[in-house]
VOBA-1610 file (N, C-alpha, C; in pm, whole numbers, padded with zeros to 5 digits, always signed):
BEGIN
Unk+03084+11335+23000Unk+03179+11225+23003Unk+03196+11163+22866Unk+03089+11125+22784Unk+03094+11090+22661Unk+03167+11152+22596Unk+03087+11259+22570Unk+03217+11385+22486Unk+03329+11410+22479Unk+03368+11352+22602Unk+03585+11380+22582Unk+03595+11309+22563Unk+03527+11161+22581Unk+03557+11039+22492Unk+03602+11054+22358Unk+03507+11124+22294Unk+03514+11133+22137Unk+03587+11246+22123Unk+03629+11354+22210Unk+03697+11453+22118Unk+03804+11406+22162Unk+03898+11313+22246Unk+03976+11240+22310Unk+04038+11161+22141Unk+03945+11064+22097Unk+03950+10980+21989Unk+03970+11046+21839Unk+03937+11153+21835Unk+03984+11224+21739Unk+04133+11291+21660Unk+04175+11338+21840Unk+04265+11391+21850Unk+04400+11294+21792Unk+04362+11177+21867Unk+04454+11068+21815Unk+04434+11027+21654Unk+04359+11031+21604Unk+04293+10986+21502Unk+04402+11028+21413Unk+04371+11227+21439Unk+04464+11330+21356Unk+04592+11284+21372Unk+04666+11263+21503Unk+04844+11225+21509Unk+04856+11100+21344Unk+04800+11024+21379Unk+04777+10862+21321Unk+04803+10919+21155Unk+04716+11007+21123Unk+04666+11069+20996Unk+04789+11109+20925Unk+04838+11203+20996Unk+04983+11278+21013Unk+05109+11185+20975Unk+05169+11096+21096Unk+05234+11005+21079Unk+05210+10920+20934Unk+05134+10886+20901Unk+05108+10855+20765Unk+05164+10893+20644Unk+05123+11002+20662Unk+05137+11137+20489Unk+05297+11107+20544Unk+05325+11153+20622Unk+05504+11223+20621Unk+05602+11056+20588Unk+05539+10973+20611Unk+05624+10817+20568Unk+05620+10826+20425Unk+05513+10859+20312Unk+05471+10856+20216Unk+05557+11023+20144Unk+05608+11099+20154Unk+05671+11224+20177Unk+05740+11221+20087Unk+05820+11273+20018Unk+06002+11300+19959Unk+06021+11378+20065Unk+06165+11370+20074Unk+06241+11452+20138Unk+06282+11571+20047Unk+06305+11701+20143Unk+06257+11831+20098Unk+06399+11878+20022Unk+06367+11958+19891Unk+06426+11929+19799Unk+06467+11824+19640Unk+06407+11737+19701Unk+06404+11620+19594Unk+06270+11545+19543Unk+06301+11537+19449Unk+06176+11472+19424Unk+06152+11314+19329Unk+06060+11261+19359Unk+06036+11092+19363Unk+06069+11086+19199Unk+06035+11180+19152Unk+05978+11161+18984Unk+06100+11171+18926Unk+06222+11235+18990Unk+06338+11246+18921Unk+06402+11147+18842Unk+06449+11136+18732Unk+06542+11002+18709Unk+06662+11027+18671Unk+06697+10903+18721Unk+06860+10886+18728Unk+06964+10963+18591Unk+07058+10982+18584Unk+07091+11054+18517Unk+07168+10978+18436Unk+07188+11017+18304Unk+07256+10951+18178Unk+07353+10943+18185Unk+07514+10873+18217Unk+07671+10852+18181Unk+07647+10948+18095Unk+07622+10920+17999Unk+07687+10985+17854Unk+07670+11128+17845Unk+07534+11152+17891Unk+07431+11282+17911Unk+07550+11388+17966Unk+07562+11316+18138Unk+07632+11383+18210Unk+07845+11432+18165Unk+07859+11311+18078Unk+08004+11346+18019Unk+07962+11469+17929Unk+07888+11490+17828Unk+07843+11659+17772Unk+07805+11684+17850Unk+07755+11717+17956Unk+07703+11807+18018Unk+07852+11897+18061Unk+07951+11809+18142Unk+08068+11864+18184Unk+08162+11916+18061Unk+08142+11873+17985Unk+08229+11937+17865Unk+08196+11977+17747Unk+08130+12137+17753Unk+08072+12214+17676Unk+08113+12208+17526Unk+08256+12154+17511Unk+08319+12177+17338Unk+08240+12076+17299Unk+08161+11911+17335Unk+08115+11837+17256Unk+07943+11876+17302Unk+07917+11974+17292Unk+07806+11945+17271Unk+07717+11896+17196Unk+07805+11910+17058Unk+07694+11814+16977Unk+07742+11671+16906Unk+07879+11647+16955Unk+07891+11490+16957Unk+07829+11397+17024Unk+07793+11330+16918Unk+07697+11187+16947Unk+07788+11077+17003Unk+07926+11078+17002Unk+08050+10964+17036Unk+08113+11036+17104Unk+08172+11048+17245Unk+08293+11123+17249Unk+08399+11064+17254Unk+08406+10933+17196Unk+08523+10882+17150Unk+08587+10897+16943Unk+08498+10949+16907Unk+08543+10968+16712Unk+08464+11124+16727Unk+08600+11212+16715Unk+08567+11356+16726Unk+08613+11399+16576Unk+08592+11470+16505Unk+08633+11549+16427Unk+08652+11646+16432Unk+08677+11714+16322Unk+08813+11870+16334Unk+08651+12000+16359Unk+08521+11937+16308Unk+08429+12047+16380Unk+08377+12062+16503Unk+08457+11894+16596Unk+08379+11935+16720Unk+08470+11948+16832Unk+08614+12001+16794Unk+08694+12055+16865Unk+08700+12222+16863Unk+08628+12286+16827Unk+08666+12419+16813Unk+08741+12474+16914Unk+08822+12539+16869Unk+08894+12649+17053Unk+08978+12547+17084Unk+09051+12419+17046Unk+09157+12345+17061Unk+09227+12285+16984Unk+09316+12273+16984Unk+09478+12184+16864Unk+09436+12080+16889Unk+09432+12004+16706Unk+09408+11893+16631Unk+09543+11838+16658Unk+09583+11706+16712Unk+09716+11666+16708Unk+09687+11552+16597Unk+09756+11530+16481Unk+09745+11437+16368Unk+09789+11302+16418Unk+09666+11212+16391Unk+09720+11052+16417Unk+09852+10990+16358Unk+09893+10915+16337Unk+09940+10780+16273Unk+09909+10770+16152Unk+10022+10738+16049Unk+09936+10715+15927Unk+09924+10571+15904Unk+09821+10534+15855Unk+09778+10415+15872Unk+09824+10337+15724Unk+09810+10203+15734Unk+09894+10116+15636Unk+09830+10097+15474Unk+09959+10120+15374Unk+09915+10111+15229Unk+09816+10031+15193Unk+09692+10041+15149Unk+09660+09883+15056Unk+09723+09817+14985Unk+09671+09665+14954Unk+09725+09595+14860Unk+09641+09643+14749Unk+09781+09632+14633Unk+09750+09646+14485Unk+09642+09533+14441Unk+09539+09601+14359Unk+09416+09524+14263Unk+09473+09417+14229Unk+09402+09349+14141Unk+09419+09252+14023Unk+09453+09306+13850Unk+09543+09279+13804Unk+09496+09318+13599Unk+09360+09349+13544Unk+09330+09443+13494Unk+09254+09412+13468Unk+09247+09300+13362Unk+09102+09299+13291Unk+09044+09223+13160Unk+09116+09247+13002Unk+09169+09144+12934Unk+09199+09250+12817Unk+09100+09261+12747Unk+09069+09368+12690Unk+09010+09449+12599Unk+09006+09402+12478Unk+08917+09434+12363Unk+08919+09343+12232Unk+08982+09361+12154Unk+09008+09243+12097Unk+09091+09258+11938Unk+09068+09412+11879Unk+09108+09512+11789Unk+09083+09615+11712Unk+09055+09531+11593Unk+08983+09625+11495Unk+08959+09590+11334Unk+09088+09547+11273Unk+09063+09473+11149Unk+09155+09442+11046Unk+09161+09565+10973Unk+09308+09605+10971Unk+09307+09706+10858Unk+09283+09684+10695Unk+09280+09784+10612Unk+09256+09781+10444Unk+09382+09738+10397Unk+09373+09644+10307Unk+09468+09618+10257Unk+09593+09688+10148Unk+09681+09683+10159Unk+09779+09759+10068Unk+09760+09777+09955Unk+09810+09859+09857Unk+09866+09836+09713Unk+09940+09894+09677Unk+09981+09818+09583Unk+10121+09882+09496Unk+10145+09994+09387Unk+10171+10131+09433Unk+10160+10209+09420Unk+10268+10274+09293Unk+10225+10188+09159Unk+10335+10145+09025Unk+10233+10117+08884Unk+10276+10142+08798Unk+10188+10126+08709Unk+10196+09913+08678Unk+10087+09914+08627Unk+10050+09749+08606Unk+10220+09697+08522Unk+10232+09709+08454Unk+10329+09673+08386Unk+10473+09669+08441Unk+10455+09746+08509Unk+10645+09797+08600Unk+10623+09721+08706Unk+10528+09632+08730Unk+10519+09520+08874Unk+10640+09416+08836Unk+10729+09421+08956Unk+10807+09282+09000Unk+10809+09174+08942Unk+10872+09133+08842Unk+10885+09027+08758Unk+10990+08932+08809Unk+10982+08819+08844Unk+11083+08750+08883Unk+11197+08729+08747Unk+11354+08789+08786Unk+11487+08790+08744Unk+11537+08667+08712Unk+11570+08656+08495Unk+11605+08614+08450Unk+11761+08605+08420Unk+11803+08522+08489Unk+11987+08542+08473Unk+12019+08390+08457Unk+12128+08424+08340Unk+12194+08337+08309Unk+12363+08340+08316Unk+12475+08282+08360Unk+12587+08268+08350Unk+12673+08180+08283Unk+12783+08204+08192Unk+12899+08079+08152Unk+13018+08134+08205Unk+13089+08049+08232Unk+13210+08068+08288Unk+13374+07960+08272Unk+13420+07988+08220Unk+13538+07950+08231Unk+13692+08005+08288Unk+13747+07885+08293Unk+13844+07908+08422Unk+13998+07859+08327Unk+14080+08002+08304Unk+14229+08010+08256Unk+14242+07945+08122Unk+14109+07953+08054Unk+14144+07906+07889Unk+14264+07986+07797Unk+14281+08117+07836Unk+14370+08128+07815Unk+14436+08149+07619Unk+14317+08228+07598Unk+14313+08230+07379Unk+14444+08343+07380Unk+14497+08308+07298Unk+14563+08405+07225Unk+14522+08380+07083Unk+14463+08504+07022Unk+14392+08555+06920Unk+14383+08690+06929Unk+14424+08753+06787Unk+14393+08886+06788Unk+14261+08933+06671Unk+14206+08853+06604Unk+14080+08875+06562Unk+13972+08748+06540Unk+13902+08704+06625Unk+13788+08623+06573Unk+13686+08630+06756Unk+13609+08553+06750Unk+13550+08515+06877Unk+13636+08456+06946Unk+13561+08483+07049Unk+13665+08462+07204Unk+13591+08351+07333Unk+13416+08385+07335Unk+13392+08292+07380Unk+13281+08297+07297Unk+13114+08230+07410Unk+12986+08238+07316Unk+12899+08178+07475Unk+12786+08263+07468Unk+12718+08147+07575Unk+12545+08202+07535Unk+12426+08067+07509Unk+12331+08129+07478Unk+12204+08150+07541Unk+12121+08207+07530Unk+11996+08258+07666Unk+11884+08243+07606Unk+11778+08262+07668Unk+11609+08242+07601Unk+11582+08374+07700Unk+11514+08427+07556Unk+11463+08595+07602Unk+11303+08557+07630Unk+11180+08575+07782Unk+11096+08555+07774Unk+10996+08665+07768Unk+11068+08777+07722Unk+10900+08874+07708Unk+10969+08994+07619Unk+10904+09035+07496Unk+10898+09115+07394Unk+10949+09242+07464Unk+10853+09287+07585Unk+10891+09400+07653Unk+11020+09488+07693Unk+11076+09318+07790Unk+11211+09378+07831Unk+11321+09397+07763Unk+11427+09406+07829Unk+11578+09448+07737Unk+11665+09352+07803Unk+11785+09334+07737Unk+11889+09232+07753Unk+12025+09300+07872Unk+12062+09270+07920Unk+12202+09311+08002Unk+12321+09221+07943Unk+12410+09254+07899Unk+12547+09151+07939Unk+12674+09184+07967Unk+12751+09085+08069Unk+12882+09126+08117Unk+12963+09056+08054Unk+13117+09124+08021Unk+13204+09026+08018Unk+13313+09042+08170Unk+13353+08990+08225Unk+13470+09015+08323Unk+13560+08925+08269Unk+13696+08965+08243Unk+13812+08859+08249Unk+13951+08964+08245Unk+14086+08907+08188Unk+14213+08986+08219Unk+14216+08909+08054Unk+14297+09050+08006Unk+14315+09064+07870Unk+14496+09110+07855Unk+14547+09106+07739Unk+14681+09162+07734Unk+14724+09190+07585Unk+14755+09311+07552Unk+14742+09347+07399Unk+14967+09401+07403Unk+14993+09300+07325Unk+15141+09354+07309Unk+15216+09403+07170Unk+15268+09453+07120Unk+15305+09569+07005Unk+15432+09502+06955Unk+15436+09479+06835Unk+15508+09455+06736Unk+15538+09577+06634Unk+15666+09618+06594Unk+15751+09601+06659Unk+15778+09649+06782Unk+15907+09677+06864Unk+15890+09705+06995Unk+15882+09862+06956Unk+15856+09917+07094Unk+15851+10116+07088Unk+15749+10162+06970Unk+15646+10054+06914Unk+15558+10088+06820Unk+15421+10129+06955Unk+15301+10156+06861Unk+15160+10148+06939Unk+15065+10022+06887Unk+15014+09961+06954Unk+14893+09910+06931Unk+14762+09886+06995Unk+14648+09815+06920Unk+14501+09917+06987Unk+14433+09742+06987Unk+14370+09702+07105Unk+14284+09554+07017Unk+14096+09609+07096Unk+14008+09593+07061Unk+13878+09581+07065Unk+13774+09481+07113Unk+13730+09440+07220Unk+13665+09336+07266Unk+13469+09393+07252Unk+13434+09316+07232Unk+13246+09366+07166Unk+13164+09242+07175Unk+13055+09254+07210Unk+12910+09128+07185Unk+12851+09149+07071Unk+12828+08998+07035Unk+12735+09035+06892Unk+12600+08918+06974Unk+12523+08949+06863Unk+12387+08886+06919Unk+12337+08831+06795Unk+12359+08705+06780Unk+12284+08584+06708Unk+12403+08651+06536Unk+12524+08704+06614Unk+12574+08700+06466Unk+12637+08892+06453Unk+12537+08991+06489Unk+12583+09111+06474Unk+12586+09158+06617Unk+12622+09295+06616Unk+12635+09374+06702Unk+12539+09463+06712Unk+12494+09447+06849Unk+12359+09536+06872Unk+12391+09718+06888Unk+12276+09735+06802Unk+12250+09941+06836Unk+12198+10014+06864Unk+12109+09908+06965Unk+11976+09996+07034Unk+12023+09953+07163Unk+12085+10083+07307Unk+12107+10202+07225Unk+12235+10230+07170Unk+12305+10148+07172Unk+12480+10175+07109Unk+12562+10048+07133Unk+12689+10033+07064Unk+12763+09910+07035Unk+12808+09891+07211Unk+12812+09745+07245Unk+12847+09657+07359Unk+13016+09667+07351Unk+13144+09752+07393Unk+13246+09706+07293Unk+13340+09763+07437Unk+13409+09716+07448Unk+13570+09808+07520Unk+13676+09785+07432Unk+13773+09822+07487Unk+13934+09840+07392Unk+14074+09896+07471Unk+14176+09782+07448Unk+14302+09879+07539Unk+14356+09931+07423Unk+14413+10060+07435Unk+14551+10067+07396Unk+14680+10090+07428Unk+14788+10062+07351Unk+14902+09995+07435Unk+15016+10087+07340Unk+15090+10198+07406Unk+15180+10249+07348Unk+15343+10198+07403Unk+15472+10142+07359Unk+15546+10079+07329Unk+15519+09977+07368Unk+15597+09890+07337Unk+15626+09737+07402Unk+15596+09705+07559Unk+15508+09710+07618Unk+15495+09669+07768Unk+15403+09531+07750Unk+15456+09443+07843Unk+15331+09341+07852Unk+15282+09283+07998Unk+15187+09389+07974Unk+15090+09396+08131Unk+14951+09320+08090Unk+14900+09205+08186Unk+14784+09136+08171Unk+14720+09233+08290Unk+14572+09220+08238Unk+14479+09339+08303Unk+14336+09314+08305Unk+14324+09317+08422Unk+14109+09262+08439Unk+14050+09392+08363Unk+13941+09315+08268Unk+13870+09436+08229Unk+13727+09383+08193Unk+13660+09446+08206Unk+13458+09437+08214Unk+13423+09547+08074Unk+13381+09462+08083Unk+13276+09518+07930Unk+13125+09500+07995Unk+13057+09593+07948Unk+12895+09594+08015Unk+12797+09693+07960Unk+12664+09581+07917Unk+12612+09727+07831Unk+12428+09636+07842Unk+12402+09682+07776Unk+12207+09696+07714Unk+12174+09693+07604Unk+12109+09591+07536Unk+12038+09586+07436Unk+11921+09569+07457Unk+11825+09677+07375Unk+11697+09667+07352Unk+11629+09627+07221Unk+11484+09543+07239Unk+11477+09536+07081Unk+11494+09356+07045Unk+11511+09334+07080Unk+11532+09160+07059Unk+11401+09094+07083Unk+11391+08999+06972Unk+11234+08927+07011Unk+11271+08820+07106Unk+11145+08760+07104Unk+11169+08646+07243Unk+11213+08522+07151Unk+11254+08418+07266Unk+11352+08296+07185Unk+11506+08320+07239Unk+11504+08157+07191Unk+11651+08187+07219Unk+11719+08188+07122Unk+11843+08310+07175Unk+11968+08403+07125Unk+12120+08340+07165Unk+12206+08364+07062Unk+12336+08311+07050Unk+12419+08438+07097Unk+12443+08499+07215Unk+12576+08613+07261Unk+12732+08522+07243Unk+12783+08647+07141Unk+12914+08566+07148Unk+12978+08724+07162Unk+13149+08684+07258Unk+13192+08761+07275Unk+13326+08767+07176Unk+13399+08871+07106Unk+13470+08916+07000Unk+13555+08972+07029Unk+13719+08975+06947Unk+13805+09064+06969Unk+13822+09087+06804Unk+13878+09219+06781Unk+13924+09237+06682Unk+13972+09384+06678Unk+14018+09438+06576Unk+14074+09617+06564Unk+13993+09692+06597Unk+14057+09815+06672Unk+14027+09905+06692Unk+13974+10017+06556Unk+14038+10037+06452Unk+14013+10073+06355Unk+14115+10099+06261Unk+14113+10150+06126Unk+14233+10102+06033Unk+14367+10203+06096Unk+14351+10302+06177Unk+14452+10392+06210Unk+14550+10313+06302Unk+14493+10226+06357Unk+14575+10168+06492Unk+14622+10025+06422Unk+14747+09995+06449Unk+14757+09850+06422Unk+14698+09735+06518Unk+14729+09601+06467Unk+14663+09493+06585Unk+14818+09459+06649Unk+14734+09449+06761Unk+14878+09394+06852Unk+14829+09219+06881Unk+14899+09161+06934Unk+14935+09071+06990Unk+14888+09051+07097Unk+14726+08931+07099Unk+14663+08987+07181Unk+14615+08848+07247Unk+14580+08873+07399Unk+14587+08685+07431Unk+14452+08772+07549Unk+14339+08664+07585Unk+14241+08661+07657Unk+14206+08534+07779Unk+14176+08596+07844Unk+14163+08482+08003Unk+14287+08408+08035Unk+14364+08516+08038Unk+14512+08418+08125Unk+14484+08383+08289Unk+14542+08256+08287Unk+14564+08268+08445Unk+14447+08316+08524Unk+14317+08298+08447Unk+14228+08337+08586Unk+14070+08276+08526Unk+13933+08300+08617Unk+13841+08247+08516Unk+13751+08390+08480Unk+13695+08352+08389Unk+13610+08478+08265Unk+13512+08405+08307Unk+13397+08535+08258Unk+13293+08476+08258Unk+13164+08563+08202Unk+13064+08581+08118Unk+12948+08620+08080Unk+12880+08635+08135Unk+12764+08734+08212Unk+12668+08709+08297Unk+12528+08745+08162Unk+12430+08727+08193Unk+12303+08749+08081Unk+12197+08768+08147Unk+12183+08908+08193Unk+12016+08929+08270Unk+11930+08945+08173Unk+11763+08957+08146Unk+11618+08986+08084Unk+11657+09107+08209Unk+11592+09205+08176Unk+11544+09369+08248Unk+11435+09407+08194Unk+11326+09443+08319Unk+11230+09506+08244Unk+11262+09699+08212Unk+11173+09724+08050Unk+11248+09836+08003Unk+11151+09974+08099Unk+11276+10057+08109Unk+11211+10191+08148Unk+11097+10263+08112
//
């Protein structure tokens, strides 16, 4: 009687035992330890071309293989920089020179002028005008002009005559390098008044001042003197440069 007691109590024991384990169980096929699965994991998993993108939203042209790149939008210009900095001054350059011997340097121009207006001489041999200058350096040479209207007329009529206009200097006529002189001549009787310039160079004059006077007189003993009148009707005049010499 005892004995089926206890092998009675056993039996139940085992059901009890049983019921236990199988509450505590996974269900078959699955298992407890599994874990849940990754979004991201599972988006590569389904789509073999990104397998090795880390974003599958910023793909590049290596992790499309086996499909057409369609080109975005082009996206908007920048704004332009700032100026730059300016940069430094450069060096002072070397200074020039004048590429002339010492002596032939730029001398400031000595000019002198007289002038008169329709004096009007009739004379056929003596001076005509006179105007005088201060020569300031041994070196240079003299210039002088005459400009005026002259008129040489012939006695008797249908004859020739010759008259001579010349500078003298403090009295003579200079010859370095040749006489200062013009001259009309006048074949029959015509009486034409006529602008004429005389213009020349003297070298050779010391410094100080010099007396230029201007002269009419003959041409030479072959020609007669005519009848001869200077600065009609208009104004004459002398010009007197210093030049430095060649």
């Amino acid at each position: 009687m005892a004995s089926s007691v206890h092998v009675g109590l056993c039996i139940a024991l085992l059901f009890l035992l049983n019921g236990y384990c199988a509450l505590g169980r996974a269900p078959r096929g699955r298992s407890r330890s599994t874990r849940e699965e990754n979004p991201r994991t599972r988006i590569i998993e389904r789509q073999p071309h990104l397998e090795n993108a880390t974003d599958a939203g910023h793909i590049g042209p290596d992790k499309c293989k086996g499909f057409t790149i369609v080109q975005g939008a082009a996206g908007t210009p920048g704004v332009p920089g700032y100026p730059g900095i300016p940069g430094q001054p450069g060096e002072r350059g070397a200074p020039g020179r004048c590429d002339c011997n010492e002596e032939n340097v730029y001398r400031r121009r000595q000019v002198r002028q007289c002038v008169w207006n329709n004096f009007n001489l009739q004379i056929s041999a003596g001076e005509v005008q006179s105007c005088s200058f201060e020569k300031h350096e041994m070196s240079t040479s003299v210039k002088v002009e005459w400009h005026g209207v002259t008129r040489v007329r012939c006695f008797p009529a249908n004859s020739s005559c010759c008259a001579r206009w010349y500078f003298t200097f403090d009295g003579a006529e200079c010859f370095n390098p040749q006489p200062i002189d013009g001259l009309v001549y006048v074949d029959h009787n015509y009486t034409v008044h006529r602008s004429m310039s005389v213009v020349g160079i003297c070298r050779g004059l010391s410094t100080g001042v010099h007396d230029l006077a201007y002269w009419v007189g003959d041409c030479s003993d072959s020609y007669a003197r005519g009848e001869v009148k200077t600065g009609w009707n208009s104004a004459s005049r002398i010009i007197i440069e210093e030049l430095i010499s060649s």
